[in-house]
C-alpha positions in Angstrom: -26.1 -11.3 22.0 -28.8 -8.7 22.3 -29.9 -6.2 19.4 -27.4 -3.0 20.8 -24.8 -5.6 20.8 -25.6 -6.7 16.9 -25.9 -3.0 16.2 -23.5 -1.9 17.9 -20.7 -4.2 16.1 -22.8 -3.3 12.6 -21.9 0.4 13.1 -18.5 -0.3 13.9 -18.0 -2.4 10.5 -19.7 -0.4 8.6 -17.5 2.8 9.6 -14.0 1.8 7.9 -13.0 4.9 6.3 -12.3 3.9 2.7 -11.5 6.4 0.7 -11.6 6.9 -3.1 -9.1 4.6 -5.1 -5.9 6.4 -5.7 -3.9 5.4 -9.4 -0.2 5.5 -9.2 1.7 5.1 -12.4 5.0 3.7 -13.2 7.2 2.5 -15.6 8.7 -1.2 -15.3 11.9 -2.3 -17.6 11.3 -6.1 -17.1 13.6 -8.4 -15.2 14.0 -5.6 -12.6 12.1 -4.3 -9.2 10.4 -1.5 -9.4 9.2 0.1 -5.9 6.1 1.2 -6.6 5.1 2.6 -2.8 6.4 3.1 0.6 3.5 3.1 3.6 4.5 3.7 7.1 2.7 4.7 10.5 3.5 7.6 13.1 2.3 10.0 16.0 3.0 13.2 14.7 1.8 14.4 17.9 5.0 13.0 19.6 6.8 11.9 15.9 6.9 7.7 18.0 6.6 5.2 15.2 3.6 2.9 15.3 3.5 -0.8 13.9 4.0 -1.1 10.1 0.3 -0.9 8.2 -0.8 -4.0 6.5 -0.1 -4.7 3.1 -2.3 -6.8 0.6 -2.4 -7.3 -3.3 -6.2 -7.8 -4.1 -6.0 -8.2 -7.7 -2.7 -9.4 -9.0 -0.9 -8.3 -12.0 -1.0 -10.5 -15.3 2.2 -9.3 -17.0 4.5 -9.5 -13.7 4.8 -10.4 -10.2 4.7 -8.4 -6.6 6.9 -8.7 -3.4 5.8 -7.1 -0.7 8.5 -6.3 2.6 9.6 -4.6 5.4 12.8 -1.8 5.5 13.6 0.9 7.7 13.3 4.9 6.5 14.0 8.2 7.8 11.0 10.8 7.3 12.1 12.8 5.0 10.6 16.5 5.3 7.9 17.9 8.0 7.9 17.7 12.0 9.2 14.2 12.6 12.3 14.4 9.6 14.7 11.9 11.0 12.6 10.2 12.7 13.1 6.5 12.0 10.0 3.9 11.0 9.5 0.6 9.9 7.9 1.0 6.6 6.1 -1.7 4.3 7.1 -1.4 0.7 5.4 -2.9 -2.1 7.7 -4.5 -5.5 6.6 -5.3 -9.1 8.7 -7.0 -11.5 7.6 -7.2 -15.3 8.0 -10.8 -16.7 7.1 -10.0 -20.2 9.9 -8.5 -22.0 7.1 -7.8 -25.1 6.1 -4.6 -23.6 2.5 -3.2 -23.1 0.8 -2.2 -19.8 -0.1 -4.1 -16.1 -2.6 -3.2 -13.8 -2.9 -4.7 -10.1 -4.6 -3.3 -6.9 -3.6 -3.0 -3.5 -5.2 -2.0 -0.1 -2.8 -0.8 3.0 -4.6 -1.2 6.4 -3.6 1.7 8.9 -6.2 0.3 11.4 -9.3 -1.7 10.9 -10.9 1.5 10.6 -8.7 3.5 8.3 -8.1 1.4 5.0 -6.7 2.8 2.0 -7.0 1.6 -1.9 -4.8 1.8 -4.6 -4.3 0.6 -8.4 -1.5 0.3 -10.1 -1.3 0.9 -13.6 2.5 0.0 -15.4 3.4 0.7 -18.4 6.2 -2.1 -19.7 8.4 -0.5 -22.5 9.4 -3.2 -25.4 12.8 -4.8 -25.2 
């Protein structure tokens, strides 16, 4: 492999836009699912549905448990409402019916070069 080759490919990996970590808050009653985000692709040029983004819990949560899958939406509001799109969604469910707050983090890859982070924080009312 030559050095434009090597530094080529460096460039590449080193151009993953990553932005800054959103927080999302929620409020879990234990036992249940909570959906704590829906992430889908789509050309808004033409409003065609792409693939589903990837979905992966990096740090998991200590006071309850994710599930991540696969439904189909409408869009909602904007130029492609009613458009149809496979989404990911992302699931927590509080085991401990003591109460107190979660935290977990997740990243949702677009493309290899578009990957967003997120942390969760959950507060878990007493029972």
């Amino acid at each position: 492999m030559t050095r434009t080759a090597v530094a080529l490919g460096l460039l590449l990996a080193s151009t993953a836009t990553v932005g800054a970590v959103e927080t999302l808050k929620r409020t879990a009653t234990p036992g249940a699912f909570l959906r704590v985000a829906r992430h889908h692709d789509i050309d808004e040029t033409g409003c065609i549905p792409r693939d589903p983004p990837s979905l992966v819990v990096t740090a998991q949560p200590k006071k309850g448990s994710t599930l991540i899958g696969l439904e189909l939406t409408t869009i909602p509001d904007g130029k492609c409402r009613g458009t149809m799109v496979d989404t990911r969604v992302l699931l927590y469910m509080a085991e401990d019916a003591n109460g107190g707050d979660d935290r977990f983090e997740y990243e949702v890859g677009h493309s290899p070069l578009r990957v967003e982070k997120f942390a969760v924080q959950v507060r878990i009312p007493k029972r």
